[in-house]
N, C-alpha and C positions, 0 to 999 in steps of 0.2 A: 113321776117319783122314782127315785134311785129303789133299786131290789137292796133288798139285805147283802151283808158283805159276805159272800159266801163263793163257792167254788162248784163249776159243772162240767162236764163234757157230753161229747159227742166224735161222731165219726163222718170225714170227708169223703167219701168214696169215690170212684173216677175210672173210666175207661178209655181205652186210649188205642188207635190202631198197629203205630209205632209197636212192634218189640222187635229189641234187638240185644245183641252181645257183641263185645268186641276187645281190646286193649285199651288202656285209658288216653288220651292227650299224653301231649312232655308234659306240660304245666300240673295238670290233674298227679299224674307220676310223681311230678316235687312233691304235691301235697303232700299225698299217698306217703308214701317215703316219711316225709315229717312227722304224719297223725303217728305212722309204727313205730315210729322213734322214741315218741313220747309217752303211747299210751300204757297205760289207759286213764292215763292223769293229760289227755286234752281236749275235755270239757270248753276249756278257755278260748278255743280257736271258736267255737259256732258263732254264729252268727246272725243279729238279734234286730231284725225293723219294725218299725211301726209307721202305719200310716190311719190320720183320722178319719173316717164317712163322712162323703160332701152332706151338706144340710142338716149336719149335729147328727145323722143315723141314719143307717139303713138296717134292712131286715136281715136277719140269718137267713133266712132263701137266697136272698139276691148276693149276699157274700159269697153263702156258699156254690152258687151258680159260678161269680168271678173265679172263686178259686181254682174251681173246677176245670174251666178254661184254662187256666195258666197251665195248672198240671198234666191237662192236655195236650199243648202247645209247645211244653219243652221237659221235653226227653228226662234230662238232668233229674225233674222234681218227683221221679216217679223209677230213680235207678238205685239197685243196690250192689255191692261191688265185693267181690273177693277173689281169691290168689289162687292161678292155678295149677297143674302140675310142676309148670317150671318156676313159680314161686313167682311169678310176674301177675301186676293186677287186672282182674277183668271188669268192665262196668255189663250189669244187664237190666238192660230196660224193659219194666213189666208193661202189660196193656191195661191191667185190671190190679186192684187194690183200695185199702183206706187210710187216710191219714189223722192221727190223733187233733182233738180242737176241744181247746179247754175254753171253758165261760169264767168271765172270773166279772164281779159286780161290787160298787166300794170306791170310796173314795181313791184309793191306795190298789186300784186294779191293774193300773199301767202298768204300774211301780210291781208291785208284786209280780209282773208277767214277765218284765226284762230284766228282774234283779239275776247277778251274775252267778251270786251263792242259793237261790232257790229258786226261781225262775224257770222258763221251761227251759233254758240254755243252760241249767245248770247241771244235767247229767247227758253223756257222753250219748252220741251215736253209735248203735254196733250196725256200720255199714254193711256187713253182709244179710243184716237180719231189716234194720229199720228201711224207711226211705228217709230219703236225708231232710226233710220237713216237717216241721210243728205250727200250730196253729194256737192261737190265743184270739178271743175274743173278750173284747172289754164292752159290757152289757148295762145299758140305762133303760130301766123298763124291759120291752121286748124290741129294743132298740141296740144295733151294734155301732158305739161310740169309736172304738178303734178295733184295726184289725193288727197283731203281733205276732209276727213270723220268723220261726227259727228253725234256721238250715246250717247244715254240713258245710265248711268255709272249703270242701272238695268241692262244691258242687259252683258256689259261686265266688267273684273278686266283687270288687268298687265298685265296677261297672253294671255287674248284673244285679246288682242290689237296688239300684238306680231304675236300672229296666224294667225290675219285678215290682217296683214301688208305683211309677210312672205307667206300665198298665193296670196293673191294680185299680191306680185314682179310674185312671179312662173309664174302667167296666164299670166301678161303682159311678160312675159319673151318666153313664147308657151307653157307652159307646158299644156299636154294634159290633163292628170290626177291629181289629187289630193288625197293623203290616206286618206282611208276613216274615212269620219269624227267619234268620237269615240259615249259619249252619250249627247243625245238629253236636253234643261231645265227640260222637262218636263219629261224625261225617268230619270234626275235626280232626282226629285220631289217623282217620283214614287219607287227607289230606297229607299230614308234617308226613306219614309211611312215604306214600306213594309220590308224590310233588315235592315237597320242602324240603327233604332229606335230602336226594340225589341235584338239589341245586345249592343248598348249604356244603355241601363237599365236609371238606374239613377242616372251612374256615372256621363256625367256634372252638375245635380242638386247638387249631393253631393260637386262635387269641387268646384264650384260658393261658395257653402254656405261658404265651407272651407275657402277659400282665402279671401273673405271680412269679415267672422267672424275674422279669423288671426289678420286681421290688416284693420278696418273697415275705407274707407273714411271720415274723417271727414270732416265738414265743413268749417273749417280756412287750409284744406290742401293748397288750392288754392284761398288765399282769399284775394277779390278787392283789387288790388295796386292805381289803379286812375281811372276818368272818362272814360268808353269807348268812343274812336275816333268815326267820323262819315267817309266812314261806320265801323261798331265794329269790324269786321276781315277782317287780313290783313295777306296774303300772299305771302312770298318771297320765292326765289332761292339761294342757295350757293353750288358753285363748289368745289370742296378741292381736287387737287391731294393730298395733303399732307395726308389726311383722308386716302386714299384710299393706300397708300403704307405703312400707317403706322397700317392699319387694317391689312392687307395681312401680315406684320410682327408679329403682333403679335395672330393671328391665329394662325400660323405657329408655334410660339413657345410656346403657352399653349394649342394647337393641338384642338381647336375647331373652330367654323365654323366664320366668318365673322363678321354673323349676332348677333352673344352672343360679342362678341366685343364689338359692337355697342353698345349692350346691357348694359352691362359695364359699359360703356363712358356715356348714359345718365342716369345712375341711381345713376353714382356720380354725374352728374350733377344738375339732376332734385332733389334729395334727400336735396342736399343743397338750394337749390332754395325754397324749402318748409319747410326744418325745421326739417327735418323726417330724422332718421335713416331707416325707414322701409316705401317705397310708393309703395300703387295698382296703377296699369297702368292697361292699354288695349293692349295687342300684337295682330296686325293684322295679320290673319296666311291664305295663299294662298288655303289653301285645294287642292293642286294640286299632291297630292304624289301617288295618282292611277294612272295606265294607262289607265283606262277606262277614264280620265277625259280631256288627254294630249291633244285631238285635238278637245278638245269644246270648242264652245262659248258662254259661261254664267257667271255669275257672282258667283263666289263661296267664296270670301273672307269673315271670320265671325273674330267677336274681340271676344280673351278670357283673364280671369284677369291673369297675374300675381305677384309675390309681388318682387318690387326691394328693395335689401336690399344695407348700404352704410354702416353706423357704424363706419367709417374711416378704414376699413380692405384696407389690401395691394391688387392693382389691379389682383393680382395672384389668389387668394383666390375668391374676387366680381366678378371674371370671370367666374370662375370656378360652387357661387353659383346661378348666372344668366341663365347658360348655362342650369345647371340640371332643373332650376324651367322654363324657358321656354318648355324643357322638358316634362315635365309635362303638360304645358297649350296644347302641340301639342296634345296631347292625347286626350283632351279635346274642341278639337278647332269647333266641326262642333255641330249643335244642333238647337233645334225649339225653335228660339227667342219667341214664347208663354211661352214654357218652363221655360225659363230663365227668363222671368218677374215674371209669378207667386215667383219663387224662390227670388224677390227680392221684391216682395208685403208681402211676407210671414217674410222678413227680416227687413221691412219697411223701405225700400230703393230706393222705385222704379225709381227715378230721379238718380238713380249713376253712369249712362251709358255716360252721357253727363259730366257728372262731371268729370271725368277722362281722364288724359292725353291719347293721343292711339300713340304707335309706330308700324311702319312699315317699317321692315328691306326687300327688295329686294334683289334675289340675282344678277337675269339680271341688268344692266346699262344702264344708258343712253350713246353713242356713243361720242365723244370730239374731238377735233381735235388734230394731233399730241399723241405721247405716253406719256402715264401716269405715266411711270415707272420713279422710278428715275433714272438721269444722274449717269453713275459711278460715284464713290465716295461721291457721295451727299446723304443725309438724307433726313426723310420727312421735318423737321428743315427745310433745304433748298428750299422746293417746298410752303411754306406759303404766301412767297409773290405772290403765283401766284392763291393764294382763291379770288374768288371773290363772293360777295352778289347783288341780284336784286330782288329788289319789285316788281310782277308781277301784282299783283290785290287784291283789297279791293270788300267786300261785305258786306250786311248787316244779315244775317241769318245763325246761324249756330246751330249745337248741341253741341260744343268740348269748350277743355280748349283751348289745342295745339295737334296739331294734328301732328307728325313730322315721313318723311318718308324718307328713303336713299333709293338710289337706286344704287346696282354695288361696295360699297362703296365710290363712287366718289359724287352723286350729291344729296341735299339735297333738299325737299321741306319742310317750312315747315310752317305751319298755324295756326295763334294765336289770340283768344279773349283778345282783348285791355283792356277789364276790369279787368283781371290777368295777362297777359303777356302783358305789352308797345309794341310798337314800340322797343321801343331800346334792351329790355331784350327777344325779339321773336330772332331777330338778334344773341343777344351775346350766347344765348343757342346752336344755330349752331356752333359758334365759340368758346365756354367753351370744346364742346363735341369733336370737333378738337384738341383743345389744349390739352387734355383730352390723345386722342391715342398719337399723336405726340411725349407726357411728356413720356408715357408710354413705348413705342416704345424704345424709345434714353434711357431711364433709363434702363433697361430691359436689353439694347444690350452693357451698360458701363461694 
């Protein structure tokens, strides 16, 4: 029998041999850089999972046994970070501490735990003071139904969210072991210093310069359509099987990946939308392609530019020179946001980073009910009635134009300052970029 709907806590406590100090990642430094920019209005950025207990529940010992583990195991869940003489940030990893863990019981427990406006993601981390983790449990009886976990979007990307999810299930599941974890924030930190710096040379400075010399942002690329809403960004959802079967088609048939698709699709979109034959974007690029990376938990995603070109070329062609020039930015993708300032002080640019759209193509998915696939005989044509859009949340602070991310090719987030993109043109850009593969797809396969 369900407990009354009520509200509890407790404390995760944890020891750890690991302490260390040091400078942060590049990746981690974006963050960083981004949370000062905006705070202390970003709340919005944490980061909010759940996953349910095999066999309808486990015990709060045995959760909190799992947890324990994790926060043992990676550095990140147990660091808290501030600036220091030189105004540059440091992470320091404790050995010992506790972590807050709320019980919540009720029909309405999940719901309650990940709401955005009161949830535990709903108030701010102070990194130097918190650890970047919260804890929710959803309680039937003396049974833990779900476990909901909210972190510092410093500490983790896509990936590690995935990771923390996926051992999690294992421990509650018995698993004795875990593979060991691969490297540490700070053994990464210590890596780009001492390795990756002095073999990147100055090739991303060179291609930074390149790419916005090319084709320099100007200022009417994205220029005020009407009053910003209150609050100014506004963030929704849209599903699109149709998206997602008509990507995988046409992959298939101009034999590149997914994600250059995507690419594709918004560069005819957004190209129109502005005016431009030729627009810089930001491609958000995972930095996950080593192995030494695959079982960390830290934040590694960095934006780099590249140039979408449209021209009215046939979708064949914009695929194909999308694919090559993300290409390129992959090469490019990891670097010391210092770096990349100076290079745009020196170009006299330095506000370009916010001004530009950023895409972030996924390859993992978000999960759906039911298959994706299309019904024999049916096209993606046929799966459109079944997109749907939802407004998830409004804020007031951000750095971005629009900020648009696929995941899986099925589900779209995607977030828009109301002073260039409305309300209704945040919306139709999901759905142009739909229409977009779909047109392509069914033309392609006539």
């Amino acid at each position: 029998m369900d407990l009354p709907e009520q509200m509890g806590s407790l404390s995760l406590e944890f020891s750890a041999r690991r302490v260390d100090s040091g400078p942060l990642a590049w990746a981690q430094k974006g963050m960083w850089n981004n949370i000062r920019a905006i705070a202390p209005d970003d709340q919005h950025l944490n980061v909010t999972l759940t996953l349910d207990a095999p066999d309808g529940g486990s015990s709060v010992d045995r959760v909190l046994t799992a947890l324990r583990t994790l926060v043992a195991r990676h550095d990140a869940l147990r660091t808290t970070f501030r600036t220091g003489d030189d105004d540059q940030p440091l992470q320091m990893i404790g050995g010992q501490g506790a972590i807050p863990v709320t019980l919540a019981a009720g029909p309405e427990a999940a719901r309650r735990l990940c709401d955005a406006q009161s949830g535990l993601g709903a108030r701010r981390f102070d990194l130097a003071v918190d650890l970047p983790l919260r804890v929710g449990l959803v309680m039937v009886g003396d049974r833990v139904r779900t476990v909901v976990l909210c972190l510092s979007h410093l500490v983790v990307d896509g990936w590690a969210n995935q990771l923390l999810l996926d051992e999690l299930a294992a421990l509650l599941a018995g698993a004795r072991e875990l593979p060991p974890v691969t490297r540490q924030p700070i053994e990464q930190a210590r890596y780009e210093r001492e390795v990756l710096a002095p073999r990147l040379g100055d090739r991303v400075a060179a291609y930074w310069h390149k790419v916005l010399s090319a084709c320099p942002p100007s200022a009417d690329a994205f220029a005020p359509r009407a009053e910003p809403m209150a609050p100014r960004f506004w963030q929704g959802d849209y599903l699109s099987k149709a998206s997602l079967h008509a990507s995988q088609m046409l992959a298939a048939r101009h034999g590149v990946s997914q994600a250059s698709v995507f690419l594709a699709a918004a560069a005819r979109v957004l190209t129109v939308y502005a005016g431009r034959d030729t627009l810089p974007v930001l491609l958000r690029v995972s930095n996950r392609f080593a192995p030494e990376v695959k079982r960390s938990v830290l934040y590694l995603c960095q934006n780099t530019p590249v140039l979408l070109e449209n021209g009215g070329a046939p979708f064949p062609k914009l695929v194909r020179s999308v694919h090559l020039a993300a290409l390129r930015a992959y090469q490019c993708s990891q670097y010391d946001p210092d770096h990349v300032k100076a290079v745009l002080d020196e170009m006299h640019q330095p506000i370009v980073i916010p001004d530009l759209v950023t895409l972030n193509v996924v390859s993992q998915g978000a999960a759906i009910d039911g298959d994706p696939r299309c019904p024999d005989g049916a096209g993606p044509r046929d799966l459109l009635q079944d997109s749907s859009f939802t407004w998830r949340r409004r804020f007031e602070n951000e750095r971005i134009r629009l900020f648009l991310s696929v995941f899986g090719g099925l589900s779209y987030q995607v977030i828009g300052d109301t002073s260039y993109f409305p309300p209704e043109q945040i919306k139709a850009t999901v759905q142009l970029i739909e229409a977009t593969l779909v047109d392509e797809a069914e033309r392609d396969g006539r």
